[in-house]
C-alpha positions in Angstrom: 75.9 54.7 -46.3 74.1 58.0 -45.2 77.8 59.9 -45.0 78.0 59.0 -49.0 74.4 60.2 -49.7 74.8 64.2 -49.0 78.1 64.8 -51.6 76.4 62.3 -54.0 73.2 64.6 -53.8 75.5 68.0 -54.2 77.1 66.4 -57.1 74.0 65.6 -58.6 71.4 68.7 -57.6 73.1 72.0 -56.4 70.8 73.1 -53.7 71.0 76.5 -54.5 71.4 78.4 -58.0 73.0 82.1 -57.3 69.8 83.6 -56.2 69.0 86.8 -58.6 66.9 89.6 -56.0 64.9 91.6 -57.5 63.8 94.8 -55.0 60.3 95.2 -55.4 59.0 98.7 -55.5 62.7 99.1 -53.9 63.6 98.3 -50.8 59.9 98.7 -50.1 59.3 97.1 -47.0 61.8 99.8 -45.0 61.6 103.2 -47.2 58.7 104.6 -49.3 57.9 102.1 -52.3 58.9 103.3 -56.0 60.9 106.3 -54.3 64.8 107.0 -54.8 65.4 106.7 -51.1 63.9 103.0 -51.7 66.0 102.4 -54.8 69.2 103.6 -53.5 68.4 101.4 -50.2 67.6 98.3 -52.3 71.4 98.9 -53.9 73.0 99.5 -50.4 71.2 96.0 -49.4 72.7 94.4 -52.4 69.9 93.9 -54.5 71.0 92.7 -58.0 68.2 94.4 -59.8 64.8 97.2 -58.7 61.7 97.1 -59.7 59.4 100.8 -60.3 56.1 100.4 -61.9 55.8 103.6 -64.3 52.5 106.0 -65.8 52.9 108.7 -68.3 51.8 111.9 -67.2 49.3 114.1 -68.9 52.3 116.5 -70.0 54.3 113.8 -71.5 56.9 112.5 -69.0 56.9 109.2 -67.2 56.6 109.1 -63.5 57.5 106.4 -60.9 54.4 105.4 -58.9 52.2 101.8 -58.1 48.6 103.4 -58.8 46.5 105.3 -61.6 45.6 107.5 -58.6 47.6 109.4 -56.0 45.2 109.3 -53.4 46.3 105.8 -51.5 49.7 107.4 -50.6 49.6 111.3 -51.1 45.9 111.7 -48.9 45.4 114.0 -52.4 43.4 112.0 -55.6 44.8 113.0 -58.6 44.5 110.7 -61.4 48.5 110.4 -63.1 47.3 110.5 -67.0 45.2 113.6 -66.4 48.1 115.3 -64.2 51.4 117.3 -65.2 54.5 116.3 -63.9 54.7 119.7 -61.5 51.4 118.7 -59.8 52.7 115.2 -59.2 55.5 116.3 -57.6 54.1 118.8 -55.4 52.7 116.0 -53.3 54.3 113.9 -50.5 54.8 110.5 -51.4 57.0 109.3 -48.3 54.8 110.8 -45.5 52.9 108.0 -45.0 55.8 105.6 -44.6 56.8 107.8 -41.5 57.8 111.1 -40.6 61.6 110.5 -41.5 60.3 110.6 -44.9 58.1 113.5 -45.4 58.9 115.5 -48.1 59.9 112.6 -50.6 58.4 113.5 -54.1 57.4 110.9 -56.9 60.2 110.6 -59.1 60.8 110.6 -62.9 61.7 107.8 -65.2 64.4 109.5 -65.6 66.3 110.1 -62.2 65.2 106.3 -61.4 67.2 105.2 -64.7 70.1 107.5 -63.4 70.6 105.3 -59.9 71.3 102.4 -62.0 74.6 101.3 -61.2 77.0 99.5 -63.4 76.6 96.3 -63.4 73.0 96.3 -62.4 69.6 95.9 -63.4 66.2 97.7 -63.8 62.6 95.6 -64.2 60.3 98.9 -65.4 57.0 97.9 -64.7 54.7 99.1 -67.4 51.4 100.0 -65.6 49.3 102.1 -68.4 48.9 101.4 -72.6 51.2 101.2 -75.3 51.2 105.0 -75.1 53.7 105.0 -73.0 56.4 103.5 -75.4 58.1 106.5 -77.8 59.0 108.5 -73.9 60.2 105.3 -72.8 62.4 104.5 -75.5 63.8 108.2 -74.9 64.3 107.9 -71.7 65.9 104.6 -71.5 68.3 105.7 -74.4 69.1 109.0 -72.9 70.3 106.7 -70.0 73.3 105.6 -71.5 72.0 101.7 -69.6 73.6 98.8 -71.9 70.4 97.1 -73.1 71.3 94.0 -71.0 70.3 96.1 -68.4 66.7 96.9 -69.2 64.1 94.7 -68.4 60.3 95.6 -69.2 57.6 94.3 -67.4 53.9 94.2 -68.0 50.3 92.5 -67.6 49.1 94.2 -70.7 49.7 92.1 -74.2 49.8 94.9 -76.1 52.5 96.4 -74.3 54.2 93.4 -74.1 54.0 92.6 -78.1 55.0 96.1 -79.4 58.4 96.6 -77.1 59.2 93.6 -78.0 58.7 93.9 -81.5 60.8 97.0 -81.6 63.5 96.4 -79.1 65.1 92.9 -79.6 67.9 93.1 -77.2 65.7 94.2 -74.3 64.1 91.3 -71.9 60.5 92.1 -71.8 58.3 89.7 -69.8 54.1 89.0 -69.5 52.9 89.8 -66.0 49.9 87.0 -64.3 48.3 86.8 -61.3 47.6 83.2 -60.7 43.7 83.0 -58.2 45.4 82.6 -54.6 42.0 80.6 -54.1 42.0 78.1 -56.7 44.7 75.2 -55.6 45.5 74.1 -59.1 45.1 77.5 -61.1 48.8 76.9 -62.6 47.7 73.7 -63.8 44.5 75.1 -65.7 46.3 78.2 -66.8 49.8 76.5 -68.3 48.8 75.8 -71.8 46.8 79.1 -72.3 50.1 81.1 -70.8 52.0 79.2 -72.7 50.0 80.3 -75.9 49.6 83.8 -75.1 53.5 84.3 -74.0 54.6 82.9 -77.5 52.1 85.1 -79.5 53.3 88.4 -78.0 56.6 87.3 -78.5 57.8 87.7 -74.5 61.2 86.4 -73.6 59.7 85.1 -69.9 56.5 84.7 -67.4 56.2 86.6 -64.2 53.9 85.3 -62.2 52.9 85.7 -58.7 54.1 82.8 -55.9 51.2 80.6 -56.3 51.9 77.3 -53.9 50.6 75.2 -56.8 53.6 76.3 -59.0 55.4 73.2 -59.7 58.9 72.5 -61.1 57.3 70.6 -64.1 55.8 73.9 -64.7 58.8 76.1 -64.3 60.9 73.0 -67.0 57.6 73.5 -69.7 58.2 77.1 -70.0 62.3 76.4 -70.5 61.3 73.7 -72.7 59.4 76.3 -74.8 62.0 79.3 -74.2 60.6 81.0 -71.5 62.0 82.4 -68.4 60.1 82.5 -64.8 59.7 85.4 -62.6 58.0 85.5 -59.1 56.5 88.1 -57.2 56.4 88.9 -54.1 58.4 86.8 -52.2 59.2 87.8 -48.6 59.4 84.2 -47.3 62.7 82.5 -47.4 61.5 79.1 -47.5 59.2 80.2 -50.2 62.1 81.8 -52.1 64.5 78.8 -51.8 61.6 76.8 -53.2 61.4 79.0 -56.6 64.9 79.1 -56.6 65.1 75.1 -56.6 62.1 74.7 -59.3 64.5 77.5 -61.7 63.0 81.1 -61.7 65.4 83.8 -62.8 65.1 86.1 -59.9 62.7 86.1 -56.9 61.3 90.1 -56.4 60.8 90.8 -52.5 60.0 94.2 -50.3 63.3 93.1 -48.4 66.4 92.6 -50.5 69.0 92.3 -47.7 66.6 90.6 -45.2 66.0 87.8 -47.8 69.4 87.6 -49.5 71.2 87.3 -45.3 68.6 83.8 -44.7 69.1 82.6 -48.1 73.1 82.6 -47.4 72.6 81.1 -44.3 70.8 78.4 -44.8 72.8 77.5 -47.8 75.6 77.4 -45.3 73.8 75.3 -42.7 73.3 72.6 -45.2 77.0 72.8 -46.2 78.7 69.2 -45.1 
């Protein structure tokens, strides 16, 4: 009987859906995050999509880089929307990850677009206001990236609601950060998210990998037309989880690292 029951659960339940990686920040967790050298790493470790989280500069341009300030990673505090591109990129932004870095500057919108392969996708993480928008419409059309291949990401509604509105074909997601310290935040928080993501008119949910996140949860938003995200998955077991409940594409620090243990422990539970 038990030699029937493992092809009669394959037939019925694939283990594993095609896992979509997502490099957060890049390949963050080996080069210096939101940096080319991390982008073009995350492609060379087969990531199927990056991540960058983008501010607009006091001069007009949009720059590649996590916080409102540059003093976490630069050792200099200079505050992005009150700074011109050239002063930005005067500072070190790789020094900190190690001296085989130094020298790596903070990198435009524009050269982050251009490492896009074919094929590939970008999640643009939209960390200031909706001032952002007309400089990233120009940037993303100057690309020459096939709309498939844009996705916008953001925790601000505002953001979320007017790209939306004015590009169509683009994928452009609602950020939340589920409390780490509340067991059944998810459960609380589903039928406000689900509210809020249909107002603004978002085509999914990212959401942090809160342990109370449930497949029931992950079938509610389908039900209502809404793909799942998940940040920032470095486990395995915690990605083949998500990947089982039916997110779209787990985001991680270490593309290669996570996609390797994925395949082999599909393999391993291969008759």
């Amino acid at each position: 009987m038990k030699a029937l029951l493992f092809p009669l659960f394959l037939l019925s339940a694939p283990l594993f859906a095609e896992p979509f990686i997502v490099a957060h920040r890049g390949a963050s967790g080996d080069a210096p995050e939101n940096t080319l050298k991390a982008f073009l790493l995350a492609w060379e470790r087969g990531a199927d999509a990056i991540e960058g989280d983008f501010h607009l500069t006091r001069d007009g341009h949009i720059v590649c880089f996590h916080d409102k300030t540059t003093r976490k990673l630069t050792g200099k505090d200079l505050t992005i929307s009150k700074s011109t591109l050239a002063q930005l990129q005067a500072l070190d932004a790789g020094a900190w990850k190690g001296s085989a870095f130094t020298g790596t500057r903070i990198p435009t919108i524009e050269q982050v677009l251009d490492c896009v392969p074919p094929g590939k996708r970008i999640f643009i993480e939209v960390k200031c206001g909706p001032e952002i928008i007309p400089a990233l419409f120009n940037a993303v059309e100057k690309s020459g990236l096939a709309n498939e291949q844009i996705a916008v990401i953001s925790f601000d509604q505002a953001v979320v609601k007017s790209i939306k509105k004015q590009r169509l074909r683009w994928t452009v997601n609602w950020l939340h950060g589920f409390d780490a310290r509340a067991p059944y935040d998810p459960d609380k928080k589903l039928s406000k998210l689900l509210a809020t993501l249909a107002e603004i008119k978002a085509d999914g949910l990212g959401s942090s990998s809160h342990p109370g996140l449930r497949k029931d949860h992950l079938e509610t938003l389908a039900q209502k037309g809404f793909q799942h995200h998940v940040w920032t998955v470095n486990d395995p077991a915690v990605a083949r989880r998500f990947i089982r409940m039916g997110s779209s594409s787990i985001t991680t620090d270490y593309p290669g690292v996570l996609r390797k243990a994925l395949e082999r422990q599909t393999k391993s539970l291969l008759p």
